[in-house]
Phi, psi and omega in degrees: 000132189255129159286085183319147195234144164242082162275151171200169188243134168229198185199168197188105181059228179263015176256150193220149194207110160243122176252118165319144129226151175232123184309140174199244179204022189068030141308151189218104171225132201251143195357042162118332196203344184251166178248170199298344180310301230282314191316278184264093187287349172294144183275325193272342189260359140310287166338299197295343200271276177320148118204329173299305153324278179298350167286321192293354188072035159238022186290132173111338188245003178216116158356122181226123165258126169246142164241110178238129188223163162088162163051229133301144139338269188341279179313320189246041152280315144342296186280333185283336182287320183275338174311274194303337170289307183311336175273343175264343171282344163300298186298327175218146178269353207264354153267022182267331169289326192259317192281008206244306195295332180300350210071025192254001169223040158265120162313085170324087177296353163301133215239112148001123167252132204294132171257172198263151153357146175049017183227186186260301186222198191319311155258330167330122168236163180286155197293154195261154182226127186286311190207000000 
């Protein structure tokens, strides 16, 4: 008897997050060894990450392995959050619809904007002086 893996990939800005769930016992463990406490010292971007988990009602019930590379805290709190929904959607199809109504299995397409020539940073421009 095999113990089935749920993997999906998600991304958020320059962070990229592959996530694992496994039947368990709800451990949350990030790139091999830290845990989700140690990872994300934010309380809100904790929620935020589990928020897939507490809509579907399976929080408690599966093992979550992460891998996060690229980006920010912020960006791969993102990613882990769309990760695990995509990955509960391999597990049921029937969560695809409450994680659809949550917004939760929409990619955040907002990216850094590249800056331009002649400015300081993308809009920024340097200060004008008449003389």
């Amino acid at each position: 008897m095999s113990v089935s893996v749920y993997s999906a990939t998600g991304k958020r800005k320059t962070a990229i997050a592959k996530v694992r769930l496994k039947p368990g016992n709800g451990k949350v463990v990030i790139n091999g060894k830290e845990s989700l406490e140690s990872y994300i010292p934010s309380e809100f971007q904790r929620m935020d990450v589990l928020k897939p988990l507490v809509i579907t009602n399976t929080i408690g019930t599966f093992d979550v392995m992460i891998d996060a590379v690229g980006g920010g805290k912020s960006g791969q709190a993102g990613a882990m959050q769309l990760g695990i929904a995509r990955a509960l959607v391999h597990f049921n199809e029937d969560f695809r619809s409450t994680l659809r109504i949550a917004e939760l299995l929409t990619r955040d397409p907002r990216m850094v904007e590249r800056k331009k020539y002649g400015r300081k940073k993308a809009r920024k421009r340097f200060q004008f002086s008449k003389r």
